[in-house]
C-alpha positions in Angstrom: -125.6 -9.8 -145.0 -128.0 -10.0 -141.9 -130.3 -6.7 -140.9 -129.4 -5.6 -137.2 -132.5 -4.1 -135.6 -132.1 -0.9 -134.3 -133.7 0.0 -131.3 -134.5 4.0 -130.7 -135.8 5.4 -127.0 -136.9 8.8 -127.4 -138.1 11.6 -125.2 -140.4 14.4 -126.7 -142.5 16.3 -124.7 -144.6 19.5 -126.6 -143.7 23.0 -124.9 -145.9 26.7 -126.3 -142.1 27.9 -126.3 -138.3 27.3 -125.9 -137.9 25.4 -122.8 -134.9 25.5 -120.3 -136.5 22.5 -118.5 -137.8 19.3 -119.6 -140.5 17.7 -117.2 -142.2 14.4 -117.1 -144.5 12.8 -113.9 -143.2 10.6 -112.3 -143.6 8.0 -109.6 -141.1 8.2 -106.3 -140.8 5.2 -104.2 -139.3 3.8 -100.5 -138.3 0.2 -101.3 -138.6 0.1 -97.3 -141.9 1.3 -96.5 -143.1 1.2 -99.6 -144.3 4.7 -99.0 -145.5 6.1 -102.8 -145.5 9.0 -104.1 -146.6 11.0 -107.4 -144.4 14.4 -108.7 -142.9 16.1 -111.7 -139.5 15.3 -111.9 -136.9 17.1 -114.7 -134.7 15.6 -116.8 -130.9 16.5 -116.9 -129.1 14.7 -119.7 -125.8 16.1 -118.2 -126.1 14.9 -114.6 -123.8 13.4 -112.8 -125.9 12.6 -109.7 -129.5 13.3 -108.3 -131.8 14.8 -106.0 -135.4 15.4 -104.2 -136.6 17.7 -102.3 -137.0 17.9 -98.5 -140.4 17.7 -98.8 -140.8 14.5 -101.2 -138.0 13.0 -98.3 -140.4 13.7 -95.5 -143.0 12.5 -97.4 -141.5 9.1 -98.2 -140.0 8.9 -94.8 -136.2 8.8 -96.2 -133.2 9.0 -93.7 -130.1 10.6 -94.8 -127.2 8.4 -95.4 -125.2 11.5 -96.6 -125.5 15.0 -98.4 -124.2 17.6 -100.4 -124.9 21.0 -102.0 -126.7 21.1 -104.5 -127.7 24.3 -106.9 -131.3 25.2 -107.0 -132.8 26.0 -110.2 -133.7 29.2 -110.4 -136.1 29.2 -113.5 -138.3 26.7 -112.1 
């Protein structure tokens, strides 16, 4: 019988309490203008898609190719 390695990526971050949010920095970048830039992002195990804000777009110099709505988080 051979031994299969088993590889295990985990996540943990420390939090004083219960957290609705997990958080990590993170690097954003234009493969364009290789404009950079450094920000908290939030990790959503459940997501389907994803988003920035207008602000980290402006930043980076992004032009729209499309949109949607999208629900703010209200307990960040």
């Amino acid at each position: 019988m051979s031994k299969n390695k088993i590889n295990i990526h985990a996540l943990t971050r420390n939090y004083p309490s219960i957290s609705r949010v997990i958080t990590s920095p993170i690097t954003v970048q234009n493969t364009n203008t290789e404009s950079v830039e450094q920000t908290s992002g939030i990790w959503d195990t459940g997501a389907t898609g994803s988003a920035i804000t207008k602000s980290l777009s402006q930043k980076l110099g992004l032009i729209p190719i499309g949109q949607t709505r999208v629900k703010r988080c209200t307990w960040l």
